[in-house]
C-alpha positions in Angstrom: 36.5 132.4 156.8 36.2 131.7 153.1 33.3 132.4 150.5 33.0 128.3 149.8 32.8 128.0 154.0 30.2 130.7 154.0 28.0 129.1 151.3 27.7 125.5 152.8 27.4 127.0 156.0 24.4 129.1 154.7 23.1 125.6 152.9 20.4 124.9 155.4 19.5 128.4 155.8 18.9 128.8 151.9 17.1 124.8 151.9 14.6 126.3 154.9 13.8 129.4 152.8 13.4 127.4 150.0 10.6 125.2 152.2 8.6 128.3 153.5 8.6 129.8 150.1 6.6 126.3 148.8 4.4 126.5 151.9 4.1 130.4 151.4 2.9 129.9 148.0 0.6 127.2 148.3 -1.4 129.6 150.9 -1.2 132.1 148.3 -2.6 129.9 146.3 -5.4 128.3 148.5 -6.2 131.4 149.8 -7.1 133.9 146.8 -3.9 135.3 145.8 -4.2 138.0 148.3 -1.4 141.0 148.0 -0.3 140.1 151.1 1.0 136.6 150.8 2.5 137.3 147.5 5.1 140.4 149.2 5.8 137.4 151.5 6.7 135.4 148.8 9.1 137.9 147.4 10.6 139.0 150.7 11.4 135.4 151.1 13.0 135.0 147.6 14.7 138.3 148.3 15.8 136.5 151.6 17.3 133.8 150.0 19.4 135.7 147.4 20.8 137.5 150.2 21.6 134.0 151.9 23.7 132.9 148.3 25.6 136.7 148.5 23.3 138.4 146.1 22.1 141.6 146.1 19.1 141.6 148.7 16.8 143.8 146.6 16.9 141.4 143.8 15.0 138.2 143.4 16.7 134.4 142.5 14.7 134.1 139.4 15.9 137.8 138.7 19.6 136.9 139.0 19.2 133.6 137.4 17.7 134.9 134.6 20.4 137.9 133.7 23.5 134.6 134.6 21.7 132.6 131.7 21.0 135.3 129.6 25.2 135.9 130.0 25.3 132.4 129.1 26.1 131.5 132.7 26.6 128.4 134.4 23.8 125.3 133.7 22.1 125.6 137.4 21.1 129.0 136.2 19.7 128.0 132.5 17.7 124.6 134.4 16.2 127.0 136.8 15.1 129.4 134.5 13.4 126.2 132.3 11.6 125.3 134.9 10.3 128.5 136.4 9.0 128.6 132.8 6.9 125.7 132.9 5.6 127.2 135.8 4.9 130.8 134.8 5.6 131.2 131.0 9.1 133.8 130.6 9.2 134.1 134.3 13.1 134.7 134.7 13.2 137.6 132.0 9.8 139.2 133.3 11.7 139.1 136.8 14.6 141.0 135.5 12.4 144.2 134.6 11.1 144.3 138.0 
C-alpha cells in the first residue's frame, strides 16, 4: 500500500485526535490546569504525529516548527502563526522540549 493511501486512510483517525485534543484542552482549561490533563494533551498530540508518520516522541507543533524554521511547506509556517496567537513562540518553545 502506498504512503499517499496510508495518509487519507489515517485522515479521520488524525481529524478524531484533533477533536479530543480541543475537548481535552478545554477540561484542562475549565478545570485548573491540573498536570494530569495537560500529559493527556501531549500524549494526544504525540498520538497524532504518529498518525501523519512522525516520530511518536515528538509533538505536531514541535515538527511544524523545525519544517518552517527549514523554510518548509506553507501548512507548516500557518500552523505555527496560529499556535502563536494562541501561546506567544509556541512552535520554537516546542522544539526544545
Amino acid at each position: 500500500m502506498s504512503r499517499v493511501v496510508l495518509v487519507i486512510l489515517s485522515l479521520p483517525i488524525w481529524a478524531a485526535t484533533v477533536l479530543i485534543a480541543i475537548y481535552a484542552g478545554a477540561v484542562w482549561l475549565l478545570t485548573g490546569r491540573s498536570w494530569s490533563a495537560l500529559m493527556w494533551l501531549v500524549s494526544i498530540d504525540q498520538l497524532g504525529n504518529s498518525l501523519a508518520f512522525g516520530n511518536p516522541d515528538e509533538t505536531i507543533s514541535s515538527r511544524a516548527g523545525r519544517c518552517a524554521q527549514k523554510g518548509g511547506n506553507r501548512p507548516c509556517y500557518w500552523l505555527c502563526r496560529l499556535l502563536h496567537v494562541l501561546d506567544k513562540n509556541h512552535c520554537e518553545k516546542s522544539i526544545g522540549t
